[in-house]
C-alpha positions, 0 to 999 in steps of 0.5 A: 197862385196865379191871377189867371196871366200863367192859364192865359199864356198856355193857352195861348201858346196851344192855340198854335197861331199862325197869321192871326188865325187858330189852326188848333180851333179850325181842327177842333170845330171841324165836327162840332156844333156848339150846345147853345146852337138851335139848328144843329149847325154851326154858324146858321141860326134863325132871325127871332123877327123875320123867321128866316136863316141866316149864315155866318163864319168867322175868321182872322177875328172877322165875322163873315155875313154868308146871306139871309136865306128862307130855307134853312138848307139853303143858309146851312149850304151858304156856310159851308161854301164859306168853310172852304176858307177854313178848310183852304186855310188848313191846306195852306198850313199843312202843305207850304207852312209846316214845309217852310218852318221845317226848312229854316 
């Protein structure tokens, strides 16, 4: 039995880290929306006090703060301008890292 050290190590080593960031959590969340997400999409959610929307991302273990906004589409556009950082990121691994790794 295992004090959850062994469980941690394989995740870890399926996580495929490259600078500080999961490729395999960016491809996983590409399409999914947590259940606990109140506004059907991920990363923009309502402010209990003041009503409006608010638009978030995180990356390189960095929350991004993408704006307070009064109209829901407006935070939902907010985040996915800030998902280009994600989806240049994957660009980036896919077209110069893997090319990289393969050659040495």
């Amino acid at each position: 039995k295992s004090c959850g050290c062994l469980q941690r190590e394989c995740i870890k080593d399926n996580l495929c880290l490259v600078a500080g960031t999961s490729v395999t959590k960016l491809e996983r969340m590409k399409n999914r929306t947590i259940s606990t997400n109140t506004s059907g999409h991920t990363g923009v959610y309502r402010q209990k006090k003041t009503g409006k929307w608010v638009a978030q991302i995180g990356f390189r273990n960095k929350r991004y703060y993408l704006g307070t906004y009064e109209k829901k589409e407006d935070a939902i556009q907010a985040r996915k301008c800030g998902e280009r950082m994600h989806e240049d990121f994957l660009d980036w691994y896919y077209s110069v890292y893997l090319s990289e790794k393969a050659e040495n």
